[in-house]
SEMAR-484345 format. One record per residue (C-alpha): residue number from 1; residue in three letters; x, y, z. Coordinates in steps of 0.02 Angstrom, whole numbers, plus 50000, padded with zeros to 5 digits. Example, Ala and Ser with C-alpha at 12.3 -4.5 7.8 and 13.67 -1.06 7.14 Angstrom:
REM SEMAR-484345
- pos|code|u|v|w
- 1|ALA|50615|49775|50390
- 2|SER|50684|49947|50357
This chain:
REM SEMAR-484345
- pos|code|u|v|w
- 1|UNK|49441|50834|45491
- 2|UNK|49355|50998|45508
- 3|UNK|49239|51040|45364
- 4|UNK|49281|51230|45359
- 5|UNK|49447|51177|45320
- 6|UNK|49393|51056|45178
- 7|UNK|49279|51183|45102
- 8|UNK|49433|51305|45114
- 9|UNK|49547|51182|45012
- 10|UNK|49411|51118|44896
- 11|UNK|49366|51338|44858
- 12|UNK|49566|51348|44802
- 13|UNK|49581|51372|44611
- 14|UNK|49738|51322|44620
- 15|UNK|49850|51203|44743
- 16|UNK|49683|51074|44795
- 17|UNK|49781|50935|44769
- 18|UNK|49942|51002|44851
- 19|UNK|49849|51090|45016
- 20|UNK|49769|50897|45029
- 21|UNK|49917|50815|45045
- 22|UNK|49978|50945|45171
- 23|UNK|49841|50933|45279
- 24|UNK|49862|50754|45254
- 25|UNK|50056|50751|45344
- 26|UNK|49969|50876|45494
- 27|UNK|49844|50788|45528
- 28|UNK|49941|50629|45580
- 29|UNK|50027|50733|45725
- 30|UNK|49924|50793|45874
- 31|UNK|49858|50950|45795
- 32|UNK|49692|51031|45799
- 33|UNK|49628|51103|45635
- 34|UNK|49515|51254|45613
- 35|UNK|49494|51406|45522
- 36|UNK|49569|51561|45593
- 37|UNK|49616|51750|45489
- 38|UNK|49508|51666|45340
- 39|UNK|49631|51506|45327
- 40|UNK|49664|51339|45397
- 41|UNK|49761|51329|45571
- 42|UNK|49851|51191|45670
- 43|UNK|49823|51217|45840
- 44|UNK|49908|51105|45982
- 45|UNK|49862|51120|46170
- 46|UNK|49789|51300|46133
- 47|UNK|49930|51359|46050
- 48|UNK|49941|51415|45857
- 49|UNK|50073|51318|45759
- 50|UNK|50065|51329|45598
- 51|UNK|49948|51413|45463
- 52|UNK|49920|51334|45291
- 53|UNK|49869|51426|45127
- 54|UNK|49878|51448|44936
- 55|UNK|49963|51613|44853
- 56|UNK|49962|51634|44672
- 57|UNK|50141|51564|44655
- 58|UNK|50159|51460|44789
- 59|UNK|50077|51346|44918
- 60|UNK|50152|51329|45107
- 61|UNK|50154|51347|45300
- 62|UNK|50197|51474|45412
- 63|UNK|50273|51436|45596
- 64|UNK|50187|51567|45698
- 65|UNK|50342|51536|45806
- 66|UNK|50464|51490|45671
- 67|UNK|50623|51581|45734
- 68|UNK|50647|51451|45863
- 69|UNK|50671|51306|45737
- 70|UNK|50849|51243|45690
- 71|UNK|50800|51251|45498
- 72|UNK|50967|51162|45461
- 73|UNK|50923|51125|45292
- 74|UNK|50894|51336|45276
- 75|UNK|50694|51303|45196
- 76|UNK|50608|51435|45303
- 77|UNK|50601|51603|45238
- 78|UNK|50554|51788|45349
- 79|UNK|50408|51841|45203
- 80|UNK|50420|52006|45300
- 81|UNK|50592|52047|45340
- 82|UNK|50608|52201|45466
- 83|UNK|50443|52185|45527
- 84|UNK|50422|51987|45573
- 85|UNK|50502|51941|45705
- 86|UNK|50429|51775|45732
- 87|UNK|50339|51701|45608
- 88|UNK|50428|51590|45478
- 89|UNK|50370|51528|45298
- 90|UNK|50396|51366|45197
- 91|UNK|50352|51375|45031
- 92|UNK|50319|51245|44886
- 93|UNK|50290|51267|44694
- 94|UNK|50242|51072|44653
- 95|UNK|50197|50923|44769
- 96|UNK|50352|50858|44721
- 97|UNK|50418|50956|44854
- 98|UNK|50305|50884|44987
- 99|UNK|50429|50786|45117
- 100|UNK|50354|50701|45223
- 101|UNK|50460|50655|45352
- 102|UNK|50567|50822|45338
- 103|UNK|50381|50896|45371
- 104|UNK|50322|50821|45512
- 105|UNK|50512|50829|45607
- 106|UNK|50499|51026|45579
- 107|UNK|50319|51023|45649
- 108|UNK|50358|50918|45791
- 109|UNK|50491|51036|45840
- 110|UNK|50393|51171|45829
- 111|UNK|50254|51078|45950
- 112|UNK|50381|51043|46068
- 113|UNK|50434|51225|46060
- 114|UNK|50267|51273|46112
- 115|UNK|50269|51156|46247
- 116|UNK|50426|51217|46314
- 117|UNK|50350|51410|46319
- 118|UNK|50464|51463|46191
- 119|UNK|50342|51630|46098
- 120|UNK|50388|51799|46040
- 121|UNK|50235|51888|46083
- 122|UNK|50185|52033|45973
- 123|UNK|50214|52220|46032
- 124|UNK|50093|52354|46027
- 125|UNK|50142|52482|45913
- 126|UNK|50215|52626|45991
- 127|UNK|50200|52746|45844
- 128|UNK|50080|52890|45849
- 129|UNK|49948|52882|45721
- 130|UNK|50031|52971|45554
- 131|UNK|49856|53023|45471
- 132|UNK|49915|53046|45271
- 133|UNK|49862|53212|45199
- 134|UNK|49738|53145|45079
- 135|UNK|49657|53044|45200
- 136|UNK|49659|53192|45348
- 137|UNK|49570|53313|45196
- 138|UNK|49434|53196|45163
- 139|UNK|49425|53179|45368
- 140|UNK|49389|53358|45382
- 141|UNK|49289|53394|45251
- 142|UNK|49143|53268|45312
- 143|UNK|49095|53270|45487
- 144|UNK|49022|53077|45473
- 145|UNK|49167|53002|45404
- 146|UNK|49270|53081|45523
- 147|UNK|49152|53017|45664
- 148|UNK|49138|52838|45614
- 149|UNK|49335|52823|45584
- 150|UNK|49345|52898|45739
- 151|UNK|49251|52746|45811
- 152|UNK|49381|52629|45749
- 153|UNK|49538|52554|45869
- 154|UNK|49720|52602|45840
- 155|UNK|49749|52451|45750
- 156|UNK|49633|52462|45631
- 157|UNK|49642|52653|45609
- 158|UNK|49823|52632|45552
- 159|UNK|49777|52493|45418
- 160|UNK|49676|52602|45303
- 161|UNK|49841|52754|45362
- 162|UNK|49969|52620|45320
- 163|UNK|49864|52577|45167
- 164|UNK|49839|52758|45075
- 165|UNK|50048|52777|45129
- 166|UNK|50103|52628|45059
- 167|UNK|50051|52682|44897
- 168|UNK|50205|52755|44783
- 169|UNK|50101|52836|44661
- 170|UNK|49970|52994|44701
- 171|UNK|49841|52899|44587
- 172|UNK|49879|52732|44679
- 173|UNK|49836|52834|44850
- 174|UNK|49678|52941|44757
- 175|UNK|49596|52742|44715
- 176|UNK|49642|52704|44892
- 177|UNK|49543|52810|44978
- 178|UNK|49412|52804|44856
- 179|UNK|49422|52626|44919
- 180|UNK|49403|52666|45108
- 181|UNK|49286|52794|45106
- 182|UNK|49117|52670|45124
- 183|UNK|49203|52550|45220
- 184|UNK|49235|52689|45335
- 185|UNK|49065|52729|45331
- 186|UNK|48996|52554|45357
- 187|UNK|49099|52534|45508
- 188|UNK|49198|52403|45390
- 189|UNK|49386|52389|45433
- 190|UNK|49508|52345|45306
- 191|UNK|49568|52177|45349
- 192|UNK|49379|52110|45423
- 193|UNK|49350|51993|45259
- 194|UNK|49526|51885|45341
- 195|UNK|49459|51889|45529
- 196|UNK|49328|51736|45569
């Protein structure tokens, strides 16, 4: 048992008692546990497997490779539909819905997947860098902002772009970048708090 993962489950306001169980079922197969994007992760022969977490209305998994199962009793969900391409969820709403067996027969696949090479790797986004107007402005208008975003990679350049866009309304977007500007500054991207 690894005790970043413990201290993970034990810090949950909500699901302790599920996410034990969980890791309970995982950790009878040959998986590796550790903490990786901020959560627990079930690692076997180097490969990620499966993630494990607690959301406000639900507990679950994700297959980082989750396409590949059968799923014949349909319990895996795309959470990103258009965009995932590989990853699948499980969610739960009680430990009531904690089966074992069913579990650890969707997890075994899943290592034997792995074993067997089967992986959509990620693409690099292709798109140029869409800079939104508000964003571009404040950019402009202060030569050390400009310089330190300038300092950031692609990828994390278009999180705080894809962040101020995202927004519907012009207020939602204003607090957005009001948001960005000192981590900007402080050489902070917007998704570092989740990456161990």
């Amino acid at each position: 048992m690894n005790d970043k993962v413990t201290a993970y489950i034990v810090s949950q306001k909500k699901w302790t008692q599920e996410l034990q169980l969980l890791r309970s079922f995982l950790l009878e197969l040959e998986l590796f546990e550790d903490i990786k994007w901020g959560m627990p992760a079930y690692i076997y022969k180097t490969k990620n497997i499966i993630g494990m977490s607690g959301f406000k209305n639900y507990f679950g998994l994700w297959f980082h490779q989750g396409v590949f199962l059968k799923d014949e009793k349909k319990l895996l969900v795309n959470a990103q539909e258009g965009k995932t391409k590989a990853m699948r969820q499980w969610r739960f709403n009680s430990i009531e819905e904690l089966d074992k067996k069913t579990l650890q027969e969707y997890v075994l696949e899943a290592m034997k997947n792995a074993e067997m090479g089967k992986e959509i790797k990620s693409q690099p986004n292709k798109k140029p860098l869409q800079i939104p107007t508000k964003l571009l402005k404040a950019l402009e208008s202060n030569e050390e902002l400009k310089v330190k975003f300038e300092m950031f990679s692609l990828s994390k350049k278009r999180e705080f772009t894809e962040y101020i866009s995202e927004a519907k309304r012009e207020t939602t977007k204003e607090n957005r970048l009001e948001k960005i500007i000192p981590m900007i500054k402080l050489g902070i991207g917007l998704n570092d708090k989740y990456r161990k």
